[in-house]
DOTORMAR-868558 format. One record per residue: residue number from 1; residue in one letter; y, z negated, x negated of N, C-alpha, C in turn. Coordinates in Angstrom, 1 decimal, padded with zeros to 4 digits, always signed. Layout:
N
{i NUM aa A npy Y npz Z npx X capy Y capz Z capx X cpy Y cpz Z cpx X} .
...
This chain:
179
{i 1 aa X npy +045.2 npz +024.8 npx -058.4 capy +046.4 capz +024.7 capx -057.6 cpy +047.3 cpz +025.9 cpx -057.9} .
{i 2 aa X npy +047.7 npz +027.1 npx -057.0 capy +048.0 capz +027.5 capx -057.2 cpy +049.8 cpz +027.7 cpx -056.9} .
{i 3 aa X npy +050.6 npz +028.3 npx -058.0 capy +052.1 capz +027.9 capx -057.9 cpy +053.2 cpz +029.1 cpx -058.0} .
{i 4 aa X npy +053.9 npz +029.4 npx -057.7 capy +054.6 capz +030.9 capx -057.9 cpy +055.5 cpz +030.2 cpx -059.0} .
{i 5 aa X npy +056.5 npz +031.0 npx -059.9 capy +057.1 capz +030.6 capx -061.0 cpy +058.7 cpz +030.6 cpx -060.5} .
{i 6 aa X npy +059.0 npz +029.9 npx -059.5 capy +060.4 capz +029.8 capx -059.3 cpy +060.7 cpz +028.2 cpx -059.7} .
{i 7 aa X npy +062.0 npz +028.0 npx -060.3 capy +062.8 capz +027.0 capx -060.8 cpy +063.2 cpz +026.0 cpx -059.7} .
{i 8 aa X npy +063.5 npz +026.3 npx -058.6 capy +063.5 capz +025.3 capx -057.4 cpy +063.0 cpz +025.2 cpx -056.8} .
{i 9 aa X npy +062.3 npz +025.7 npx -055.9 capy +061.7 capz +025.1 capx -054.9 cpy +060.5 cpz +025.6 cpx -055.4} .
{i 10 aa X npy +059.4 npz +025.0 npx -055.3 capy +058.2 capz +025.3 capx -055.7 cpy +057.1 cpz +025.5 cpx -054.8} .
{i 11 aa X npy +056.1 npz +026.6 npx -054.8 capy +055.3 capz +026.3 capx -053.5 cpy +054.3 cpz +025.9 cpx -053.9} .
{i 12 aa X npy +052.8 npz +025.2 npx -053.7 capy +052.0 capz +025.1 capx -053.9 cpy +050.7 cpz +024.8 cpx -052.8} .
{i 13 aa X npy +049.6 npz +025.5 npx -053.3 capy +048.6 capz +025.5 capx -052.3 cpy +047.6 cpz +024.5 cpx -052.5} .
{i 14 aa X npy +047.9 npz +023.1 npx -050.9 capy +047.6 capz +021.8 capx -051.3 cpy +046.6 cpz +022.1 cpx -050.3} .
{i 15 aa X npy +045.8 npz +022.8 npx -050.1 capy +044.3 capz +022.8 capx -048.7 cpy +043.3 cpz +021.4 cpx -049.2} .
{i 16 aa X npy +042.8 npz +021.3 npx -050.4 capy +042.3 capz +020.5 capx -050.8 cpy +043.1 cpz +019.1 cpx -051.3} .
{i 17 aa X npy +042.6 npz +018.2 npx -050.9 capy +043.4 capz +016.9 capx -050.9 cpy +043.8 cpz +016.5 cpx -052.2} .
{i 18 aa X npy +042.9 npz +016.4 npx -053.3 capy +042.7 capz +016.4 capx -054.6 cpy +044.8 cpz +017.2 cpx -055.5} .
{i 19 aa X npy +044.7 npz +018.6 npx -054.4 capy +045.4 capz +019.3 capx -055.1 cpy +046.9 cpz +018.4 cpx -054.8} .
{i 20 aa X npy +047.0 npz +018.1 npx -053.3 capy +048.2 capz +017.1 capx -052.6 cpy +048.4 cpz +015.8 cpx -053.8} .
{i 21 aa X npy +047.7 npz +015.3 npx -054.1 capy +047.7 capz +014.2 capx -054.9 cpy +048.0 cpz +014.4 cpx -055.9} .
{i 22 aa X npy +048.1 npz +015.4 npx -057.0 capy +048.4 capz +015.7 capx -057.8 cpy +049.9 cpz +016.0 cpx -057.8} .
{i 23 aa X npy +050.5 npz +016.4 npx -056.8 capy +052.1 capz +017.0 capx -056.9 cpy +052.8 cpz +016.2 cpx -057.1} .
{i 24 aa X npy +053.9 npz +016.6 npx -057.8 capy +054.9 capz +016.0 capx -058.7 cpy +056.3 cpz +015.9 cpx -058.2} .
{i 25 aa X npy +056.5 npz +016.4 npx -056.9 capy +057.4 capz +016.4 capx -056.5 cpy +058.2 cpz +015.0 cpx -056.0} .
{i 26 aa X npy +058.9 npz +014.5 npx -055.6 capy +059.7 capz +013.3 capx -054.9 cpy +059.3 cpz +013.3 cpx -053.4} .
{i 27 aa X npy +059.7 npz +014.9 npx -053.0 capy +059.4 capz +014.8 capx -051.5 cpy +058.9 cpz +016.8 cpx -051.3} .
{i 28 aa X npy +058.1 npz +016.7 npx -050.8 capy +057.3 capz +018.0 capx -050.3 cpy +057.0 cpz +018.4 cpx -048.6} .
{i 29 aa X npy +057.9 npz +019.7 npx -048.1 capy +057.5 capz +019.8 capx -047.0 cpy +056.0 cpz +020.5 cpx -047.0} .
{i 30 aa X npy +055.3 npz +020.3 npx -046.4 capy +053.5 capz +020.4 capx -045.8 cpy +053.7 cpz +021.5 cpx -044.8} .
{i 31 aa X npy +053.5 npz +022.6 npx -045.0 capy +053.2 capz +023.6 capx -043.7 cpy +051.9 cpz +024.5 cpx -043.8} .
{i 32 aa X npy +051.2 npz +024.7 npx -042.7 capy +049.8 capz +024.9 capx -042.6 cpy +050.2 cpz +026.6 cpx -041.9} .
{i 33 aa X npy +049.7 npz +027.2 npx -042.7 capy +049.5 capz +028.9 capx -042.7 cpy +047.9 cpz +029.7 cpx -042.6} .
{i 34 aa X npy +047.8 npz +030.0 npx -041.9 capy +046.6 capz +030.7 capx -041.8 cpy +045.2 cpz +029.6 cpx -042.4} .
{i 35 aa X npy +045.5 npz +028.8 npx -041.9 capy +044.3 capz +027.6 capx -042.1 cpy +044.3 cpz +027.2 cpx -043.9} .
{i 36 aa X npy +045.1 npz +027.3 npx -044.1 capy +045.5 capz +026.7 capx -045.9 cpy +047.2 cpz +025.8 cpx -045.7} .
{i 37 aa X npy +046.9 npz +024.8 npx -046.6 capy +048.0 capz +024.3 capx -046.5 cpy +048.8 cpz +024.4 cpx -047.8} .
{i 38 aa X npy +050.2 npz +024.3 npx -047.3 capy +051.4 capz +024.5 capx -048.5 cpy +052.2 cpz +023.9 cpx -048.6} .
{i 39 aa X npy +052.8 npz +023.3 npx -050.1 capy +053.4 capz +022.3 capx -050.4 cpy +055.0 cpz +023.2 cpx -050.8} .
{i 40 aa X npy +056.2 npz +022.3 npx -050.2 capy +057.2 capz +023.6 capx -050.6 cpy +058.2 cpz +021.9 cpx -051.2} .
{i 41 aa X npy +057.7 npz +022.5 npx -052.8 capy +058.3 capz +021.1 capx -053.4 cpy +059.9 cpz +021.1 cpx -053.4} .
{i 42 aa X npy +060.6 npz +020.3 npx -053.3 capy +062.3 capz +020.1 capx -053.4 cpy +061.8 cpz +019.6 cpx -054.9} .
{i 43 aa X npy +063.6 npz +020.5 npx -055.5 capy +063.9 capz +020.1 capx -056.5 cpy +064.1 cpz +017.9 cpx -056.7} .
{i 44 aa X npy +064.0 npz +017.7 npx -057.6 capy +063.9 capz +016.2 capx -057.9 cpy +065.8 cpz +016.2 cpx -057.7} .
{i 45 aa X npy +066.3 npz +015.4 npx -056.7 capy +067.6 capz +015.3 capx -056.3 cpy +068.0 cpz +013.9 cpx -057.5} .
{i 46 aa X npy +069.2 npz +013.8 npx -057.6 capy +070.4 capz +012.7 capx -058.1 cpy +070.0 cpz +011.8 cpx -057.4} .
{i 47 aa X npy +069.8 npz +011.8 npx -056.2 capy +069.7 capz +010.3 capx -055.9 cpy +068.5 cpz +010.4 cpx -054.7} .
{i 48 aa X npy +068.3 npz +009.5 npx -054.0 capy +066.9 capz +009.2 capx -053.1 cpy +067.2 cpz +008.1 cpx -052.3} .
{i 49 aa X npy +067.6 npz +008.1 npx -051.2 capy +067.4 capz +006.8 capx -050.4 cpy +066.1 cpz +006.5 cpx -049.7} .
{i 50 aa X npy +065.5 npz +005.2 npx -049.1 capy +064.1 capz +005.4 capx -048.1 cpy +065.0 cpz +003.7 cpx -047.2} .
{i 51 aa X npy +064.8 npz +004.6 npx -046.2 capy +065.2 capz +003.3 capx -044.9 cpy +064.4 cpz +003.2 cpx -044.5} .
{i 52 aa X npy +063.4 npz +001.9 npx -043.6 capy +062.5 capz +001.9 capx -042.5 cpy +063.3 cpz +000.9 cpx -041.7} .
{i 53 aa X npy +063.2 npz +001.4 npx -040.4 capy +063.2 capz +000.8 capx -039.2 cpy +062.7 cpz +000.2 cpx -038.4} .
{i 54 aa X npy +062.4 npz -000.6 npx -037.5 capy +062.3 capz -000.9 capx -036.3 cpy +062.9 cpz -000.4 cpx -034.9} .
{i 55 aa X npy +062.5 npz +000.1 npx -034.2 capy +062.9 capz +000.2 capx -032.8 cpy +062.5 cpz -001.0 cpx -032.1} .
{i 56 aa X npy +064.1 npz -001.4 npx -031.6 capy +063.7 capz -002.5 capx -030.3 cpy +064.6 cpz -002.5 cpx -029.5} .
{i 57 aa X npy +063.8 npz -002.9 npx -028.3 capy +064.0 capz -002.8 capx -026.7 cpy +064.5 cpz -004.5 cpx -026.3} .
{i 58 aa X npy +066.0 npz -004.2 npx -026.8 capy +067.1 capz -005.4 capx -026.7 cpy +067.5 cpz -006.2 cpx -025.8} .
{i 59 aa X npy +067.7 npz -007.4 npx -025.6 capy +068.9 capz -008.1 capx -024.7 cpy +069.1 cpz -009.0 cpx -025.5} .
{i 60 aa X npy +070.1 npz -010.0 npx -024.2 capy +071.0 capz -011.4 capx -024.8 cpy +070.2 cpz -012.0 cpx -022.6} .
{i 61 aa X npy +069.6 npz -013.2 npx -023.2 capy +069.2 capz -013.9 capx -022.2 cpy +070.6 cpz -014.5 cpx -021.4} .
{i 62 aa X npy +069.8 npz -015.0 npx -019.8 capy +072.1 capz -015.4 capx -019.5 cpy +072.5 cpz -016.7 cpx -020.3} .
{i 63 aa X npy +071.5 npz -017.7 npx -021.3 capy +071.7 capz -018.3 capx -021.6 cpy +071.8 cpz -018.0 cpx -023.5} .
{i 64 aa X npy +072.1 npz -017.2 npx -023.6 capy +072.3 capz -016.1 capx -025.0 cpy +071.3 cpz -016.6 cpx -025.5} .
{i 65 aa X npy +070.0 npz -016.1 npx -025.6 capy +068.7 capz -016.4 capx -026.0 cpy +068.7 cpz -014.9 cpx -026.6} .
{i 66 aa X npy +068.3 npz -014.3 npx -027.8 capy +068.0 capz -013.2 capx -027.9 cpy +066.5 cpz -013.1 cpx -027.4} .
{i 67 aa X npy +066.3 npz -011.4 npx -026.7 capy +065.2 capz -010.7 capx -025.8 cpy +065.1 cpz -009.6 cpx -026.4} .
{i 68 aa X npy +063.7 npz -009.3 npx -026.5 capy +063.4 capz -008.2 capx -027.5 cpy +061.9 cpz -007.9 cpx -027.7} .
{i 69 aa X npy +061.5 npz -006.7 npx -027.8 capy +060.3 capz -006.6 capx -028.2 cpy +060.7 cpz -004.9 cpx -029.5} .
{i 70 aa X npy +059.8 npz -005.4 npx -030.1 capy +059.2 capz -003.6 capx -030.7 cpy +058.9 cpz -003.0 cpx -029.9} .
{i 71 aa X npy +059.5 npz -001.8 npx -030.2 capy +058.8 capz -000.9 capx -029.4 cpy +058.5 cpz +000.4 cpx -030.3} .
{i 72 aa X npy +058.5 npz +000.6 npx -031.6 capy +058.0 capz +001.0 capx -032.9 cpy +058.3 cpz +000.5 cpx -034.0} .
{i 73 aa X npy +057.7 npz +000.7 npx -035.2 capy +057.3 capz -000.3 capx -036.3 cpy +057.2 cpz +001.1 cpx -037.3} .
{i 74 aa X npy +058.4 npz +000.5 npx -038.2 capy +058.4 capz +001.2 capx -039.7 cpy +058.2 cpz +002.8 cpx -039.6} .
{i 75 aa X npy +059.4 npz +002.9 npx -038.9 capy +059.8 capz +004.3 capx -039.0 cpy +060.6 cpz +004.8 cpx -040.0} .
{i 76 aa X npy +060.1 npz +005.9 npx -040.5 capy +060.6 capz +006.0 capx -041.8 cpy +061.8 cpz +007.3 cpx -041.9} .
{i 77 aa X npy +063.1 npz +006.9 npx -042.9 capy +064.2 capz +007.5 capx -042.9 cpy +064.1 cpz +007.7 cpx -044.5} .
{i 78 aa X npy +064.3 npz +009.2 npx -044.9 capy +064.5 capz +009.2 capx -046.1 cpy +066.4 cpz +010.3 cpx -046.1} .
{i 79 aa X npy +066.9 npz +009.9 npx -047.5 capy +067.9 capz +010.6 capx -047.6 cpy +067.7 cpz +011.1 cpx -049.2} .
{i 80 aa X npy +068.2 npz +011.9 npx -049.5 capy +068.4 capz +012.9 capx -050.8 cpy +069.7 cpz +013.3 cpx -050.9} .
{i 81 aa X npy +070.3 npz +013.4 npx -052.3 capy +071.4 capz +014.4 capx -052.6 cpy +071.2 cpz +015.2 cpx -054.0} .
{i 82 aa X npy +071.7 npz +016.5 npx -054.5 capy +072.1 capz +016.5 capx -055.6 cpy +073.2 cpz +016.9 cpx -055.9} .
{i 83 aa X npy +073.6 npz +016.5 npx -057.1 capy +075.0 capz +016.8 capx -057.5 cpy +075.6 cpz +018.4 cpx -057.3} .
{i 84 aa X npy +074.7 npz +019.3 npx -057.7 capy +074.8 capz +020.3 capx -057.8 cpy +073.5 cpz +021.6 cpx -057.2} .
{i 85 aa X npy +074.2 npz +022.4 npx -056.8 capy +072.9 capz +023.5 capx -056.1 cpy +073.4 cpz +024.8 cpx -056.1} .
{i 86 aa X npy +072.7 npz +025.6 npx -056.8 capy +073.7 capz +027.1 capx -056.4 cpy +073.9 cpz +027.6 cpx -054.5} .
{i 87 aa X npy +074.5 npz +028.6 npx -054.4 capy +074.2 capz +029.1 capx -053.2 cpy +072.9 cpz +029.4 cpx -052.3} .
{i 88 aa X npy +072.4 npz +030.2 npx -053.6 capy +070.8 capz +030.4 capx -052.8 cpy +070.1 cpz +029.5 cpx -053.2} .
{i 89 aa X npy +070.1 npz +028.6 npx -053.7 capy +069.0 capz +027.3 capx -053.6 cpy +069.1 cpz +026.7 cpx -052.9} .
{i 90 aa X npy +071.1 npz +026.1 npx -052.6 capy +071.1 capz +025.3 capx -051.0 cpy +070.8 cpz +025.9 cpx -049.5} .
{i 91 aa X npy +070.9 npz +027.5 npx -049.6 capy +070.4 capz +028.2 capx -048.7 cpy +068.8 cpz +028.0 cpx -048.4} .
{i 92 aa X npy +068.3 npz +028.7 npx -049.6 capy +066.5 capz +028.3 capx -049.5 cpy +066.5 cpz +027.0 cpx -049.5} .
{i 93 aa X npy +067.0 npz +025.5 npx -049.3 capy +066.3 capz +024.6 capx -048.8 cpy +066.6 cpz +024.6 cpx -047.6} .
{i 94 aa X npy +068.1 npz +024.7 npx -047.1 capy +068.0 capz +024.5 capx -045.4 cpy +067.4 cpz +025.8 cpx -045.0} .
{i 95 aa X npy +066.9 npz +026.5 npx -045.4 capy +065.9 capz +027.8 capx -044.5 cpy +064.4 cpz +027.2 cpx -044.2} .
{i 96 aa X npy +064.4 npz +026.0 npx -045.1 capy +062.9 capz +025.3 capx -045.0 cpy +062.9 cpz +024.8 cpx -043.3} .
{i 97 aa X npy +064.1 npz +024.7 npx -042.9 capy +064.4 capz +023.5 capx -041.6 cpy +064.8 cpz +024.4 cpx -040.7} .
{i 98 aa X npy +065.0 npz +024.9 npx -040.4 capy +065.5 capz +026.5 capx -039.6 cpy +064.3 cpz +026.8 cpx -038.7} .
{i 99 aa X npy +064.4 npz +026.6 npx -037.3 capy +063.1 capz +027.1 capx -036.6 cpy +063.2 cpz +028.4 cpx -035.3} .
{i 100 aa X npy +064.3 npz +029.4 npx -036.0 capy +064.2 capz +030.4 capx -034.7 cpy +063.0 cpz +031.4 cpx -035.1} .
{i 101 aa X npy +062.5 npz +031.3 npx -036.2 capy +061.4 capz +032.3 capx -036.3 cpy +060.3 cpz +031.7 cpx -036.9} .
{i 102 aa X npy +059.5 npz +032.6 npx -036.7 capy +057.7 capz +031.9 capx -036.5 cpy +057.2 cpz +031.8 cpx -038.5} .
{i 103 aa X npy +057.6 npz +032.3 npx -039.2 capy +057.8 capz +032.4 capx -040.7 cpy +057.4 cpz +034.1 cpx -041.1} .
{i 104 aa X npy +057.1 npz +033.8 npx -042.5 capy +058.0 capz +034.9 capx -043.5 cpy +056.8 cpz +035.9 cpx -043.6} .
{i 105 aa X npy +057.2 npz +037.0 npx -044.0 capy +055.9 capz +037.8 capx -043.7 cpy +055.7 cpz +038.4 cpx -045.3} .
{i 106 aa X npy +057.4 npz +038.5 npx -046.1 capy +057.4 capz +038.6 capx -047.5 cpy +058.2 cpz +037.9 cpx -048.2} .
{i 107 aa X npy +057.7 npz +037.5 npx -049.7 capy +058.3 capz +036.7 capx -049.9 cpy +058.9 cpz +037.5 cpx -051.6} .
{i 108 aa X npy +060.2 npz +037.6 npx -051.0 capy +061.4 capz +038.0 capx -052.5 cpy +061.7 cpz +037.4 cpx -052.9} .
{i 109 aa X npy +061.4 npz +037.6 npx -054.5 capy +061.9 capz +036.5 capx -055.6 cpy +063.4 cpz +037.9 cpx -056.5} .
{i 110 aa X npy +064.4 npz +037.0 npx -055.7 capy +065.9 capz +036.8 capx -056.6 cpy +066.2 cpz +036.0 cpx -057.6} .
{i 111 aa X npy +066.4 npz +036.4 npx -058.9 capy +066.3 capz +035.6 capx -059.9 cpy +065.6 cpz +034.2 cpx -060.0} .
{i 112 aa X npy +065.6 npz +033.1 npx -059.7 capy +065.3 capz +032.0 capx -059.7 cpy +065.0 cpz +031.4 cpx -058.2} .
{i 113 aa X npy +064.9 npz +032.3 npx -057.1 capy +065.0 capz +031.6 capx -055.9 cpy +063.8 cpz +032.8 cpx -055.3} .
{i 114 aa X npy +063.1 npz +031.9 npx -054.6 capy +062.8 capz +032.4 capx -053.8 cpy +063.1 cpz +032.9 cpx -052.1} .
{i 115 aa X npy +063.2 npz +033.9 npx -051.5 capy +063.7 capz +034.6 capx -050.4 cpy +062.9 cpz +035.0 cpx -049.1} .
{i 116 aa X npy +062.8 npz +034.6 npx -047.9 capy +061.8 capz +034.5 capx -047.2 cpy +062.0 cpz +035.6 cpx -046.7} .
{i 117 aa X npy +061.1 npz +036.8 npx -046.1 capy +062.2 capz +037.6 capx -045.4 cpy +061.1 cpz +038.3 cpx -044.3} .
{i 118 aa X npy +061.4 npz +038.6 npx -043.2 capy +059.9 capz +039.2 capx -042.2 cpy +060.4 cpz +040.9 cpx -042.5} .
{i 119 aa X npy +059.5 npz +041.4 npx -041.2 capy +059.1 capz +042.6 capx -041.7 cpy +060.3 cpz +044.0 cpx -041.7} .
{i 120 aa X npy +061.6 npz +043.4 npx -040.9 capy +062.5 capz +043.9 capx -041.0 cpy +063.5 cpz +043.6 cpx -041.8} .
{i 121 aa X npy +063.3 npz +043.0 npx -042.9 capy +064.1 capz +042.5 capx -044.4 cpy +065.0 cpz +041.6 cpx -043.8} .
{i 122 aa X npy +065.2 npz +040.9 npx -042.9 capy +065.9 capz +040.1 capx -042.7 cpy +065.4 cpz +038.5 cpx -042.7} .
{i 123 aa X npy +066.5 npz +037.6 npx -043.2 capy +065.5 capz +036.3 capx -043.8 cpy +065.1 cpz +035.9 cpx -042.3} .
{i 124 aa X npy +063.8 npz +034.8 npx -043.1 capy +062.6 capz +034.3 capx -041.9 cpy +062.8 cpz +032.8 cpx -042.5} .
{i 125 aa X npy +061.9 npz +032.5 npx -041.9 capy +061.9 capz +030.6 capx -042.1 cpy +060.3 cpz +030.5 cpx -042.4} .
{i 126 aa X npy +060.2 npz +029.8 npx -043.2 capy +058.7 capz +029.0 capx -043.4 cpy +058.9 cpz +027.8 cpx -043.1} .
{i 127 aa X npy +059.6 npz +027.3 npx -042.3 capy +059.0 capz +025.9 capx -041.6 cpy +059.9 cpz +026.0 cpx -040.5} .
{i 128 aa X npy +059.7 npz +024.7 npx -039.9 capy +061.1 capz +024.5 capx -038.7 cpy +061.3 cpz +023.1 cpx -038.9} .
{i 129 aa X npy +062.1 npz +022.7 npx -037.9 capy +063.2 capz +021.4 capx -037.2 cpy +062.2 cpz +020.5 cpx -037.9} .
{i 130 aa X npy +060.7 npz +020.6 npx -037.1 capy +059.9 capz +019.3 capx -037.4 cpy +058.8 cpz +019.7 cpx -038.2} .
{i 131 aa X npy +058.3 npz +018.7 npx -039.8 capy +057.6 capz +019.3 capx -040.5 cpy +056.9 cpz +018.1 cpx -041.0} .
{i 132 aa X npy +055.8 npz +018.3 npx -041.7 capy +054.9 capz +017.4 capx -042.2 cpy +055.6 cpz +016.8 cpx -043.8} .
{i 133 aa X npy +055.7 npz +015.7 npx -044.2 capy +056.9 capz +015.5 capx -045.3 cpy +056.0 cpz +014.3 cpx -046.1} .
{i 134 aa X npy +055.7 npz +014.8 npx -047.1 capy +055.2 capz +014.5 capx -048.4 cpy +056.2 cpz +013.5 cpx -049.2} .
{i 135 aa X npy +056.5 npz +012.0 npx -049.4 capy +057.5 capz +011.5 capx -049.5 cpy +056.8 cpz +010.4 cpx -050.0} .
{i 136 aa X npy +057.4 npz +009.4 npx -051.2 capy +057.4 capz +008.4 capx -051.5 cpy +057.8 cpz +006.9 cpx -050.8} .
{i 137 aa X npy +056.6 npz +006.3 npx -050.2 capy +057.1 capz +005.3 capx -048.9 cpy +057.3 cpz +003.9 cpx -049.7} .
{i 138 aa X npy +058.0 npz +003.8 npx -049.3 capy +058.9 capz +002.2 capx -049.9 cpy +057.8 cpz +000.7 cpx -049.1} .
{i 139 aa X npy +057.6 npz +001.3 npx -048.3 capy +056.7 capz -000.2 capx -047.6 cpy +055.5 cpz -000.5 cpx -047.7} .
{i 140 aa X npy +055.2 npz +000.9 npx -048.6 capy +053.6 capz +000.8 capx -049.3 cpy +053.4 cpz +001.1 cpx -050.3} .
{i 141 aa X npy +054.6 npz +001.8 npx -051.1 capy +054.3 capz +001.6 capx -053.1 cpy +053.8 cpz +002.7 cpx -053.4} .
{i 142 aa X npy +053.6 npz +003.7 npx -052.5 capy +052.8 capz +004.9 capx -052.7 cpy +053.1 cpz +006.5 cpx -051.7} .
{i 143 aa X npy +052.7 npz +007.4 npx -052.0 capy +053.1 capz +008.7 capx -051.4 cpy +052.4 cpz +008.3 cpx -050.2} .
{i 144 aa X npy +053.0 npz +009.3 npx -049.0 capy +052.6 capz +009.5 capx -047.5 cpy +053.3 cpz +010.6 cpx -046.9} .
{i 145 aa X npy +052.2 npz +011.0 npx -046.3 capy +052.8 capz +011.7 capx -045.1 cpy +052.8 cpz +011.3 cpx -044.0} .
{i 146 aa X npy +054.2 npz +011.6 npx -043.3 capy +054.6 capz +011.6 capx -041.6 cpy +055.4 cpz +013.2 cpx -041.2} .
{i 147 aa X npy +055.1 npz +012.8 npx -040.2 capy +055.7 capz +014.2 capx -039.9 cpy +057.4 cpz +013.4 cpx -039.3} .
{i 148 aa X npy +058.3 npz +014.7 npx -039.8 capy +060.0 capz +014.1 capx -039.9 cpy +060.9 cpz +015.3 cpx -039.4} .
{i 149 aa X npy +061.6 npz +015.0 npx -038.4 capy +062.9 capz +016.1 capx -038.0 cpy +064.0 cpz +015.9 cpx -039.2} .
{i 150 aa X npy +064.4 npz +017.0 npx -039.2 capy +066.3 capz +017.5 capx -040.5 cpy +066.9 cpz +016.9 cpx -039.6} .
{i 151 aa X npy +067.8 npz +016.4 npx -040.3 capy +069.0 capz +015.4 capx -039.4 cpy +070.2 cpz +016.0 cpx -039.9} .
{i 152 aa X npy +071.1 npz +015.1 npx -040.9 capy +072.5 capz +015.5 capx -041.1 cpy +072.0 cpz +016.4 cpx -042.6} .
{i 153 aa X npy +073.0 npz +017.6 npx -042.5 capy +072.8 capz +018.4 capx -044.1 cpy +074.1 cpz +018.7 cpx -044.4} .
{i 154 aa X npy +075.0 npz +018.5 npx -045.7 capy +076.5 capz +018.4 capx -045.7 cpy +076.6 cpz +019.3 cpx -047.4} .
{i 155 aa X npy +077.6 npz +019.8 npx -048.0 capy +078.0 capz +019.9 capx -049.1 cpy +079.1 cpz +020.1 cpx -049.1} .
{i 156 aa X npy +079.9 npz +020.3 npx -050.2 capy +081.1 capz +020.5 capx -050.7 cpy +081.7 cpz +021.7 cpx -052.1} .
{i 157 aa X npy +081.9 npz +022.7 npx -051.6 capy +082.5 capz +024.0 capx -052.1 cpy +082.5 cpz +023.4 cpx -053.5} .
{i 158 aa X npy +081.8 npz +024.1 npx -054.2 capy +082.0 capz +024.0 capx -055.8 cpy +083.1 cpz +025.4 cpx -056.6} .
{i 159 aa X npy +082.8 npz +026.5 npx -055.9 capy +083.9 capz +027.9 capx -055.9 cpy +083.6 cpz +029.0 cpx -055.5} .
{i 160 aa X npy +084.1 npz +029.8 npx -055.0 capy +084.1 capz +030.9 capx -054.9 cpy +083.5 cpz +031.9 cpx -056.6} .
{i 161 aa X npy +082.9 npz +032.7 npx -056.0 capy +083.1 capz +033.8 capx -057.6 cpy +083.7 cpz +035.1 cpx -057.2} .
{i 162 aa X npy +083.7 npz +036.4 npx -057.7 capy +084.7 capz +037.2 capx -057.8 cpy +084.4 cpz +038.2 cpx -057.1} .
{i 163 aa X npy +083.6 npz +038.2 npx -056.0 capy +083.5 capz +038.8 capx -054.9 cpy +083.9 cpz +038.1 cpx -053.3} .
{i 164 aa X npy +084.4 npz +036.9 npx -053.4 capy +084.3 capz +036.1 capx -052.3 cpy +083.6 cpz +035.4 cpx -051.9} .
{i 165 aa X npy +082.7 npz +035.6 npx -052.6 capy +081.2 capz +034.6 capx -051.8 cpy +081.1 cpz +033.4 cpx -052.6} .
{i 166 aa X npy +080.4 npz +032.4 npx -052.1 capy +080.4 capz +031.0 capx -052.7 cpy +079.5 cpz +031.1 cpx -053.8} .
{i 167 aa X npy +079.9 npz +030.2 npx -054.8 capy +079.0 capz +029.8 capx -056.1 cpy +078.1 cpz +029.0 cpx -055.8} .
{i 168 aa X npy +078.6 npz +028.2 npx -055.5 capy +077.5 capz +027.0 capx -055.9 cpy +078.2 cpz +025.5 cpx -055.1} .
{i 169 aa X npy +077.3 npz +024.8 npx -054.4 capy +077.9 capz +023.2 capx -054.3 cpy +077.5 cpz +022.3 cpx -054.5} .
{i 170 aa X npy +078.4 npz +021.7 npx -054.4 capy +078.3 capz +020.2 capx -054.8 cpy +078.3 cpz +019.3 cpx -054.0} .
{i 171 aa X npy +077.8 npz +018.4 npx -054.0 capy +077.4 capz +017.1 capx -053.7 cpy +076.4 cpz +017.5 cpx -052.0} .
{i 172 aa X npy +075.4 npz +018.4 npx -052.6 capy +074.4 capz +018.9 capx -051.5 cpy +073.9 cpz +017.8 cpx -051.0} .
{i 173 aa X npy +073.5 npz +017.0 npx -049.8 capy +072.7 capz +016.0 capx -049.2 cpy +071.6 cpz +016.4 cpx -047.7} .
{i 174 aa X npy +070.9 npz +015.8 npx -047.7 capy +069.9 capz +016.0 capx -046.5 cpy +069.1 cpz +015.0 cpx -046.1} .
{i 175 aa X npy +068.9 npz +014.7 npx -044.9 capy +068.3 capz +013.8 capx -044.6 cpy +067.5 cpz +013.5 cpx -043.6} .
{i 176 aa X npy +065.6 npz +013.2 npx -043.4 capy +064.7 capz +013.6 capx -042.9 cpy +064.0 cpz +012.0 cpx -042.2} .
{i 177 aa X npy +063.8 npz +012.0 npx -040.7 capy +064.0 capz +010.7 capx -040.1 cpy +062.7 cpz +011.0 cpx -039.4} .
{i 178 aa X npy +061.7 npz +010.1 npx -039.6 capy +060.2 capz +010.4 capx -038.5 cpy +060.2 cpz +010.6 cpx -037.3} .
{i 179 aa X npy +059.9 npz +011.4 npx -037.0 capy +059.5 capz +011.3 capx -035.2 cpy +058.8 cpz +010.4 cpx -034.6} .
């Protein structure tokens, strides 16, 4: 299994099933590159929520009879936060979700983060909106994949440093809802 040496987000080359099973991560986005697949692990967050749902197709009878059927079953909602994230870490995870470009063509490692960037140095995305998500399912006790849209992503200014630009925030959250 092979791994690049960055502190947050971690990549790893899961083509073989064996290697997927083995990841240690909480939750892993799955993106498929040149017929090899890749595990882009999230750091282990402060906290972890898992919702599942029902979808149903509602009434109230004229004699208030509840009316209803499913109309999907155990759709699954995960949420994450961490307390703390520098700039370019919370950067490189919402670049994971970002879909104006097709992905990265090089990939710059800035101290501890890694940097996506195409052929004109400007950053790229290795995934988009909708991604295959490697996640701990609550209604079966065990890891799964679905494929999941980014929904709400929020933080809160931890400071500025002495050029202007932001340090680091706090109370980073994100949260990934099945299609």
């Amino acid at each position: 299994m092979a791994t690049n040496d960055t502190k947050t987000i971690v990549w790893e080359d899961v083509t073989d099933q064996n290697d997927r099973d083995g990841l240690k991560a909480l939750v892993s986005i799955l993106r498929e590159e040149g017929g090899r697949w890749y595990a882009w692990c999230l750091p282990t967050p402060a906290s972890y929520g898992s919702n599942t749902k029902s979808v149903v197709d509602q009434g109230t009878s004229i004699s208030g009879h509840f009316l209803g059927s499913i109309v999907r079953d155990d759709v699954a909602h995960i949420s994450m936060s961490w307390s703390y994230l520098s700039a370019e870490d919370w950067a490189l995870i919402n670049q994971l979700f970002r879909s104006e470009t097709a992905g990265a063509d090089v990939i710059h490692k800035c101290g501890n983060t890694t940097l996506f960037l195409d052929q004109n140095g400007q950053p790229a995305e290795h995934s988009g909106f909708i991604n295959r998500v490697r996640f701990y399912d609550q209604t079966m006790a065990r890891w799964n994949e679905r494929e999941m849209y980014i929904s709400d992503r929020g933080a809160g200014l931890w400071r500025m440093n002495q050029n202007g630009g932001v340090a680091g925030w706090l109370d980073c959250s994100l949260d990934l809802t099945e299609v």
